[in-house]
C-alpha positions in Angstrom: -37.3 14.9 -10.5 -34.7 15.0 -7.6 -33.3 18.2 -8.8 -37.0 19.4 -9.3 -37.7 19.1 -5.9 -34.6 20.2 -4.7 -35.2 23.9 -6.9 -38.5 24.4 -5.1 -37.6 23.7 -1.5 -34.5 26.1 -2.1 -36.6 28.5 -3.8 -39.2 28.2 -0.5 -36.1 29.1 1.0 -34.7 31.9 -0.6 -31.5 29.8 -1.5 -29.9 29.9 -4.8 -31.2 27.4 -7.8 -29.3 24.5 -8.7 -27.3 24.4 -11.9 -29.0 22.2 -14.6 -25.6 19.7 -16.0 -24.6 19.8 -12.4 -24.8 16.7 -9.8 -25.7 17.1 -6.2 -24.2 14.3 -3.5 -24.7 14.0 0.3 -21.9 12.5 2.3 -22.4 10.7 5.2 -19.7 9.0 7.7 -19.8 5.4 6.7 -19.3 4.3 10.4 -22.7 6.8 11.0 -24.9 6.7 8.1 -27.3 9.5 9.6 -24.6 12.2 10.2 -24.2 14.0 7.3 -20.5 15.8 6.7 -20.8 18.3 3.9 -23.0 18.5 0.4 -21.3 18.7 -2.5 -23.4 20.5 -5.6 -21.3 21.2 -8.1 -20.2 18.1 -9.7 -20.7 17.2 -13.1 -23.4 14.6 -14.0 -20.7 12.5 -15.9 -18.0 13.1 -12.9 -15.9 10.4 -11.7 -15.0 8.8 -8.3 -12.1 10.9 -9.0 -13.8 14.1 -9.5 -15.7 13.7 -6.2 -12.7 13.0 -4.2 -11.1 16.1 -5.2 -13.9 18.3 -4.9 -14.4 16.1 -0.9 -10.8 17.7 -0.5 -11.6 21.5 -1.5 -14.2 20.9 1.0 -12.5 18.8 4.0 -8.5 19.7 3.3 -7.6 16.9 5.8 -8.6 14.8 3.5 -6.4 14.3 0.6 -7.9 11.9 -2.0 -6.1 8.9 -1.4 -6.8 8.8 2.3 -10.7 8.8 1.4 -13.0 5.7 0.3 -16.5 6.2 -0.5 -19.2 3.3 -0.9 -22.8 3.6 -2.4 -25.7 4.0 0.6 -27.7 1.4 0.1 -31.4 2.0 2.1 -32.0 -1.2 4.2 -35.1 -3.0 5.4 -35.6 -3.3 9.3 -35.0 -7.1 9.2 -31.3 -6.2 7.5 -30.7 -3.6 9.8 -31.4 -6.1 13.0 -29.2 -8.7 11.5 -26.2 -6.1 10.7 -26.9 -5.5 14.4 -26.7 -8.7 15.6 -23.5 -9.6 13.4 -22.1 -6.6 15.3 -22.6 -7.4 18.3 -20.8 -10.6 17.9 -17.8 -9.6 16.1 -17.7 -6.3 17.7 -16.7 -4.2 14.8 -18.9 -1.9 12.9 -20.4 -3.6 9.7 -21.8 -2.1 6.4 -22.2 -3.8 3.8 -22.5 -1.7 0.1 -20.7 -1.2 -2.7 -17.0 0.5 -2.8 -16.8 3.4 -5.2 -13.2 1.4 -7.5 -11.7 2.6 -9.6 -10.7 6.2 -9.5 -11.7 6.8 -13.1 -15.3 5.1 -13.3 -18.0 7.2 -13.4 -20.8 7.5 -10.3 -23.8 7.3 -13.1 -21.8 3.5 -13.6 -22.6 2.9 -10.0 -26.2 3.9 -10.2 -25.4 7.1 -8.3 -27.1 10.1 -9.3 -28.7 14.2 -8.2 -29.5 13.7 -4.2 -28.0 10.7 -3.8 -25.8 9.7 -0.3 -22.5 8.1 -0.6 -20.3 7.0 2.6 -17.1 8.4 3.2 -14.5 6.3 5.2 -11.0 8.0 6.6 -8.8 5.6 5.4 -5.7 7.2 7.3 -2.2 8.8 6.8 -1.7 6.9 3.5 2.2 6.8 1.6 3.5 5.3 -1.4 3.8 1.6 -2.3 7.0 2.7 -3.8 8.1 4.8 -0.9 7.6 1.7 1.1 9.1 -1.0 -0.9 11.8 1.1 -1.8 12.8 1.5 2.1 12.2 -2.2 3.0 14.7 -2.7 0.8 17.2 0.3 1.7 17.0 -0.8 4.8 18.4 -4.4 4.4 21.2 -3.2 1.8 22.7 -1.2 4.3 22.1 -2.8 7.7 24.5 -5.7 6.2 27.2 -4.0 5.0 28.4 -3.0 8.4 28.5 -6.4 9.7 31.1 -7.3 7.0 33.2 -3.9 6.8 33.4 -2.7 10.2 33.7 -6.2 11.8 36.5 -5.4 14.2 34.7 -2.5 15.6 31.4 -4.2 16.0 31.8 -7.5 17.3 34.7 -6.5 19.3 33.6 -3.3 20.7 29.7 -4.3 21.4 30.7 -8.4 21.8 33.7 -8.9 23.1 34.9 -10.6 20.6 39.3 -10.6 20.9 41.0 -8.6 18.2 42.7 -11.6 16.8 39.2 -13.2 16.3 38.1 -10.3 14.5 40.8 -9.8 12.5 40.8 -13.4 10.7 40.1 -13.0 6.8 36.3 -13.8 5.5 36.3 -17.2 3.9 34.7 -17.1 0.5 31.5 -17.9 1.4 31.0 -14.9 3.1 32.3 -12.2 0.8 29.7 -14.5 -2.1 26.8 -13.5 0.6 28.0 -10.2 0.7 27.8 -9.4 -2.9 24.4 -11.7 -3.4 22.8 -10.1 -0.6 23.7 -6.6 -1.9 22.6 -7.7 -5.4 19.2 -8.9 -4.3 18.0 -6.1 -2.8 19.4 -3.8 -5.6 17.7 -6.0 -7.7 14.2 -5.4 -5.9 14.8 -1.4 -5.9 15.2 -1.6 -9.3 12.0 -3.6 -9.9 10.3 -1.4 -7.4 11.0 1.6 -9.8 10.9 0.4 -13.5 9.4 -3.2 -13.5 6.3 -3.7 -10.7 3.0 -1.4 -11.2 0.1 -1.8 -8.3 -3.0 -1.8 -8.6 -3.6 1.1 -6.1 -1.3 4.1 -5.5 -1.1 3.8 -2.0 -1.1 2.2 1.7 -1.4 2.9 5.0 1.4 4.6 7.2 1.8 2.0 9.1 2.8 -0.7 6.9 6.2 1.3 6.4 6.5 0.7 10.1 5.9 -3.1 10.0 7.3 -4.2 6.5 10.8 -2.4 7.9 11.1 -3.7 11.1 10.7 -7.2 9.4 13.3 -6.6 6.9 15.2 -4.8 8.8 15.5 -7.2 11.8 15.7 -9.7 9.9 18.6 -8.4 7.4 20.8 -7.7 10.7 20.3 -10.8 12.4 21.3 -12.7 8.8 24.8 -10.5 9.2 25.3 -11.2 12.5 25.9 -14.9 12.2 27.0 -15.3 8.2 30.1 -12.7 9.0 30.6 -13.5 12.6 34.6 -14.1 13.6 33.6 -17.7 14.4 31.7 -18.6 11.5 32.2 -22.1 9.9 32.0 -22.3 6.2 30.7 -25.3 3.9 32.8 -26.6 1.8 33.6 -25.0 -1.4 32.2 -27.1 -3.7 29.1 -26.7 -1.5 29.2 -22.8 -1.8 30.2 -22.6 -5.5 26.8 -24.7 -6.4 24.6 -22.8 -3.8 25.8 -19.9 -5.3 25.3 -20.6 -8.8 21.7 -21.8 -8.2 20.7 -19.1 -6.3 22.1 -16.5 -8.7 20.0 -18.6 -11.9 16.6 -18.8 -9.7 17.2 -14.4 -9.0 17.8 -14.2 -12.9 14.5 -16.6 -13.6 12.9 -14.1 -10.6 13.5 -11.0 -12.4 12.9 -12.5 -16.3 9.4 -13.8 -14.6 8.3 -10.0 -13.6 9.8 -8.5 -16.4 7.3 -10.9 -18.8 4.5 -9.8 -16.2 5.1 -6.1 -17.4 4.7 -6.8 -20.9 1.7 -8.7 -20.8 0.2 -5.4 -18.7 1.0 -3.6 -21.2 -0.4 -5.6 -23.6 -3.4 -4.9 -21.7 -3.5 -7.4 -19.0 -4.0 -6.8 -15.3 -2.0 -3.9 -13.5 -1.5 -5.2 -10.4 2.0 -6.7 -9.1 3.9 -8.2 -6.6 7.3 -8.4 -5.4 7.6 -10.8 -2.7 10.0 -13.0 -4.4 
């Protein structure tokens, strides 16, 4: 009936006919329901969320598809919109409630969406990788260490003050053992990163890379600083030899843990993953 309509006001108009088979969406900005920001006629009527992102993109090149989210418009009473209002008004932040377009591959007939219908389309932002990201919170760390350890003379008595006699005392075994189980944890995360975790979407925002390095980052300096300063005081070695040995069993029971987690996804479980540990 929608497209029916549609036809006649076009051909009132002079316009061209819709294609029968073919879906016709209205987006609107999800922060302004009432401003429209393109038509899009030309979708299939079995598309997908997909399929309407990348046709948004032809359209609005800015706008690559995993920077966009669309939600189902959902027409509100006046006694909803006053509320919605109100609850903005005291949080001060825009609120809209409906129904986020997820996954990629449904289809919009799944959501109730079909010819005429409005969907909301939020800017999500510059968006990168989850791999790209973990993969340089963990760079980062790996090599913001090692100069600590090799270049000892040169930084804690250049940038210190430390004496050169200081500096050139020998690491005690506990700190070479951090050296190589730091450098082995992190490699062990890259590789997990690559060929063990899977997430449940393909990407973040920007900024995260920002925030997630300097945490790592900071923190993986400040950790080198003090286990390879000149004055550092070891535990004994009985001490060091079972902290070691723990540690490197609980990484081993880490990485055994996320590699069962990858065979029950692909046994069909869920997809999403973490690697916070």
């Amino acid at each position: 009936m929608k497209r029916f309509l549609s036809n006649v006001r076009r051909a009132g108009n002079n316009e061209s006919l819709g294609e029968f088979g073919k879906m016709k969406l209205h987006v609107c900005s999800s922060s302004n329901p009432t401003r429209q920001l393109e038509t899009i006629d030309d979708l299939p009527e079995d598309a997908t969320v997909l399929d309407l992102k990348k046709r948004f993109h032809m359209k609005k090149r800015k706008y690559y598809p995993s920077r966009q989210r669309f939600t189902k418009f959902i027409n509100k009473s006046e006694t909803e919109k006053e509320e919605e209002e109100e609850e903005e008004k005291k949080t001060k932040k825009n609120v809209f409630k409906g129904e986020a377009l997820v996954p990629d591959g449904k289809k919009l007939s799944e959501f109730g969406i079909g010819y005429g219908d409005v969907v909301l389309f939020k800017d999500l932002g510059p968006q990168i990788s989850y791999q790209a990201v973990f993969f340089w919170e963990y760079f980062g760390p790996l090599m913001v260490y090692l100069p600590f350890y090799f270049y000892r003379e040169r930084i804690y008595g250049r940038f210190f003050g430390f004496s050169p006699k200081e500096c050139a005392k020998p690491f005690v075994r506990a700190q070479t053992l951090a050296l190589w189980f730091h450098s082995a944890h992190y490699a062990k995360r890259i590789f997990e990163t690559f060929f063990v975790h899977s997430f449940s979407r393909a990407t973040m925002p920007i900024f995260n890379l920002i925030r997630n390095c300097g945490y790592y980052w900071t923190f993986a300096g400040l950790m080198s600083y003090f286990i390879n300063h000149p004055r550092y005081t070891s535990p004994g070695d009985r001490q060091v030899t079972i902290g070691f040995v723990l540690s490197a069993l609980f990484q081993l029971g880490n990485f055994r843990c996320h590699v069962i987690q990858k065979r029950l996804r692909s046994s069909g479980g869920s997809s999403s993953s973490s690697s916070s540990s």
